[in-house]
C-alpha positions in Angstrom: 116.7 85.3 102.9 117.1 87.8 99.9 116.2 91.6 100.2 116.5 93.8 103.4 115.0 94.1 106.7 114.4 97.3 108.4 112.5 98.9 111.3 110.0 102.0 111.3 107.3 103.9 112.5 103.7 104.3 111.0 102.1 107.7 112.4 98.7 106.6 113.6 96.3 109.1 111.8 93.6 109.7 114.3 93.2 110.0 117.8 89.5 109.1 118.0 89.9 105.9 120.2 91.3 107.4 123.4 94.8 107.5 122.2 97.0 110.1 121.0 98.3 110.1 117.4 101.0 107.8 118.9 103.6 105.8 116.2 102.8 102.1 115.5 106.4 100.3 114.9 105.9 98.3 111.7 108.9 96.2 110.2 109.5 94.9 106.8 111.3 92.3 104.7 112.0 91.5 101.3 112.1 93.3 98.1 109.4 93.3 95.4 105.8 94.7 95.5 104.3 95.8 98.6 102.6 93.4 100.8 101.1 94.3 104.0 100.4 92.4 106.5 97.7 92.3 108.9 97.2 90.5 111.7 94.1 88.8 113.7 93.3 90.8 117.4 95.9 90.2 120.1 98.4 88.8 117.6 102.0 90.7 116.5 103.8 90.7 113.2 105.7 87.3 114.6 102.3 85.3 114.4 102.9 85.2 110.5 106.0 82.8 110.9 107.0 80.4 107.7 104.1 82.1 106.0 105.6 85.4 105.9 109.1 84.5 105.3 108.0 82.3 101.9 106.1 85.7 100.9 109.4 88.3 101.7 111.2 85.7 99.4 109.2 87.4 96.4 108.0 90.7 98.1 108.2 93.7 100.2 106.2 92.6 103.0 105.2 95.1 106.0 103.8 94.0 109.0 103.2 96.1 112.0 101.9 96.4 115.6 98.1 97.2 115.9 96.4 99.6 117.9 95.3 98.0 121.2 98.1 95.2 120.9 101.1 97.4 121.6 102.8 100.0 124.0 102.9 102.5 121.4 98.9 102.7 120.8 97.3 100.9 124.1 93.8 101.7 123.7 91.8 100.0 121.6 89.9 101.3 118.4 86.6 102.1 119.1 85.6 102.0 115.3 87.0 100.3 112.6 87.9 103.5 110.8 90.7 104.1 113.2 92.5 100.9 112.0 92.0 101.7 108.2 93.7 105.0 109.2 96.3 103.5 110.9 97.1 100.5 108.3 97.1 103.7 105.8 99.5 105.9 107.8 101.7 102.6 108.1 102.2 102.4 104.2 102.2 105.8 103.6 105.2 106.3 106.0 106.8 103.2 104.4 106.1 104.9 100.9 104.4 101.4 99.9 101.3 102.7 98.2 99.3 101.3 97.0 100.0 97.8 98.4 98.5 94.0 98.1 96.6 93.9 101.4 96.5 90.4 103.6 94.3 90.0 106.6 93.9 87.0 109.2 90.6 87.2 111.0 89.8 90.0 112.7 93.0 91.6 110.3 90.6 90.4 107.4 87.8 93.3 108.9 90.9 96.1 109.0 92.1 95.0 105.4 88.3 95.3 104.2 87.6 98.7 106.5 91.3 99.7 104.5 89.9 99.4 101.0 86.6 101.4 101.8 88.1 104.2 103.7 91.0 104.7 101.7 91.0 102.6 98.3 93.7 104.0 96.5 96.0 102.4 98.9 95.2 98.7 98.2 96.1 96.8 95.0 94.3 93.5 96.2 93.0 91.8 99.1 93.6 88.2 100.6 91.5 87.7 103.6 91.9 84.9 106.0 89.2 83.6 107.6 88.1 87.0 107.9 85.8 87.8 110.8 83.6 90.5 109.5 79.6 91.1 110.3 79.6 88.2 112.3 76.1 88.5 113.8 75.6 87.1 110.2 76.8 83.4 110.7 76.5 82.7 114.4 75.9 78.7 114.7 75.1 77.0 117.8 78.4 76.2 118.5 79.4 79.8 118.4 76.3 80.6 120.5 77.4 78.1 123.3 81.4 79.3 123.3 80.0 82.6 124.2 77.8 81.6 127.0 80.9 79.9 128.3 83.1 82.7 128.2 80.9 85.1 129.3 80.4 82.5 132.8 83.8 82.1 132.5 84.8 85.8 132.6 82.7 86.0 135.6 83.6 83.5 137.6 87.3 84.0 136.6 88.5 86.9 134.3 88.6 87.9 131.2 92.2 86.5 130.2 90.4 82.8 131.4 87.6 83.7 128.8 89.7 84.8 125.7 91.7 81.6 126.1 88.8 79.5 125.6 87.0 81.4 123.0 90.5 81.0 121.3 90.5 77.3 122.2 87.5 77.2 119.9 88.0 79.5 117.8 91.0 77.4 116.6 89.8 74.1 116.9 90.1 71.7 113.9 86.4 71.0 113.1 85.5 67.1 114.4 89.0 66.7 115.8 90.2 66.9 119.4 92.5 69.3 119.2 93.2 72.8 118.4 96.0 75.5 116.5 95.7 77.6 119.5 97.7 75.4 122.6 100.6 74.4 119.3 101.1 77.9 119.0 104.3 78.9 120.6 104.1 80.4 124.0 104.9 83.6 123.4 102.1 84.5 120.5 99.8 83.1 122.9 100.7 85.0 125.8 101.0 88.3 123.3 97.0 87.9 123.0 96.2 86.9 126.8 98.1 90.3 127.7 95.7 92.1 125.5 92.5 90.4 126.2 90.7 93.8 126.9 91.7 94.8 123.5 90.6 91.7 122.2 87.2 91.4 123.4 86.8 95.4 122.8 87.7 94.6 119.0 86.0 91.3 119.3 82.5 93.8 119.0 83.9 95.7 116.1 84.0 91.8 114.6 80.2 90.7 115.0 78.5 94.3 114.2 76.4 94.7 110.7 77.0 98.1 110.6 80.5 98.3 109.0 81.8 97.9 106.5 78.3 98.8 105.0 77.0 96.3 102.3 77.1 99.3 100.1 81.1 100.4 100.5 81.8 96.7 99.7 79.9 96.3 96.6 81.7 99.1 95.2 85.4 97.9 95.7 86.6 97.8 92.4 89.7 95.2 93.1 90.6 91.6 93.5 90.1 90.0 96.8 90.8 86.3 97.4 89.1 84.7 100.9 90.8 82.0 102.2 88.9 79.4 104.3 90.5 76.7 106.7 88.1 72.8 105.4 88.5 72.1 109.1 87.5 75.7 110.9 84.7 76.4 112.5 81.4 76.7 110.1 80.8 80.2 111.4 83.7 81.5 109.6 82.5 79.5 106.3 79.3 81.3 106.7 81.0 84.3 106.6 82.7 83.4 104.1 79.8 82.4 102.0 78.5 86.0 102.4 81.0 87.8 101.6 81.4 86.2 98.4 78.1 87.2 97.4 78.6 91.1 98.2 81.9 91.3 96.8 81.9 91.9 93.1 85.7 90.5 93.0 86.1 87.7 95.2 87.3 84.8 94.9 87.0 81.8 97.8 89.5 78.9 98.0 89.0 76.3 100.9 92.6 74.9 102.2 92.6 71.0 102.9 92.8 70.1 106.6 93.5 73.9 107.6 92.2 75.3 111.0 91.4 78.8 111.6 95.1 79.3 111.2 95.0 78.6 107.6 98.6 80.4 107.2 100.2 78.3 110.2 98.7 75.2 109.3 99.6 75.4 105.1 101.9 78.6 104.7 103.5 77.6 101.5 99.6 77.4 99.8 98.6 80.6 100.8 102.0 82.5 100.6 101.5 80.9 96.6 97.6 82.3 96.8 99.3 85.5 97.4 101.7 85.3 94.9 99.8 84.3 92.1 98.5 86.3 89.0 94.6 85.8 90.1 95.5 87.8 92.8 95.9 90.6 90.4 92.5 90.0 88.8 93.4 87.6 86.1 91.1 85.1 87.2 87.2 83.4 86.8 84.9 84.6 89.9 83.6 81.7 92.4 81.4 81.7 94.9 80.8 79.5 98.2 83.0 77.0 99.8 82.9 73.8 100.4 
């Protein structure tokens, strides 16, 4: 693969979620324009597989080790402003600013809380699946998963419980079967050691408090959301929103995807990323199908 790889440290810029202004290791690949790279709670930089090698083929693309999910910064963010900081720090110790921003899931809700806090720093936003104000678009479904994790952490623990919210969360809509158990071993496990971190940020997720309706409004950049056809309808919902408070945002559905829209078709959205409507040269949509 062309360009260089190299290993750093981002200085976490806050210490207001119990930690100390520890340094979050962040890597990168590729030569080009900065891309960073966030991921969805519990997951690490490796999570982004094929989907971030197509991408270092044609950019710089930094990926790095959240708060909660890593030795460096064990304690999870108790607001969302910590994680802007931190994904801010990250490219301003990697002298990437500003970058293109992409965010999987709860990664989309950092990506978005990165552009209000600090808005100089991002060029554009892809967000995947993003799971932002989602008190907004709970369905039945996502009602009755959390009834069952909640009995389940009871009656077992809470790594029992993230393992089958993730078992939905990643199921392919009207099929038997889900992204989450073809994942390999190891990103799996990453998340089920971190499942206090997980749920902890899973709150951050749901809230309608932030990013305020207002701050979004006023982001004056592209921002492409990416939706799996065969993901759960909550995240379509939120989705569907979104689209209607961002003045800049685009929505394109990938065919057959999951939640894991990146695992599942990593050569459609590395080319989402890489095109020139991720710049702004595009015609606004709204919804999804």
């Amino acid at each position: 693969m062309p360009g260089r790889s190299s290993v750093g440290v981002g200085v976490s810029a806050t210490s207001s979620s119990g930690s100390d202004s520890r340094q979050l290791p962040y890597e990168e690949l590729g030569q080009g324009e900065p891309t960073l790279l966030v991921t969805g709670s519990g997951f690490g930089p490796r999570s982004w597989g094929e989907f971030g090698r197509l991408l270092a083929a044609r950019r710089r693309v930094i990926s790095y080790d959240r708060r909660g999910f890593t030795p460096a910064a064990p304690e999870p963010a108790k607001h969302m402003r910590v994680n802007a900081h931190d994904a801010e720090s990250v490219l301003r110790r990697a002298e990437a600013v500003p970058a293109h921003v992409v965010g999987w899931s709860g990664g989309g809700l950092v990506a978005l809380a990165l552009a209000v806090e600090h808005p100089s720093a991002c060029r554009s936003l892809l967000l995947i699946e993003p799971s932002v104000h989602g008190l907004s678009a709970v369905t039945l479904s996502a009602l009755a998963m959390t009834l069952r994790a909640t009995a389940v952490k009871l009656a077992r623990d809470q790594r029992a419980a993230t393992d089958l919210a993730y078992r939905w969360t990643f199921a392919y809509r009207d099929e038997d079967r889900n992204a989450w158990e073809a994942m390999p071993p190891e990103w799996r496990e990453g998340v089920l050691l971190h499942t206090d971190a997980v749920a902890a940020e899973q709150d951050l997720e749901v809230t309608l408090r932030y990013p305020p309706r207002n701050a979004m409004r006023s982001l004056d950049l592209p921002v492409t959301i990416v939706i799996g056809e065969r993901s759960q309808p909550y995240f379509h919902r939120i989705a569907r929103r979104l689209s209607r408070i961002l003045p800049n945002a685009r929505t394109h559905s990938v065919s057959g995807a999951s939640h894991a829209v990146h695992i599942d078709a990593p050569a459609e959205v590395a080319s989402l990323v890489l095109s020139p409507a991720s710049a702004g040269n595009w015609t606004r949509t709204t919804g999804v199908s």
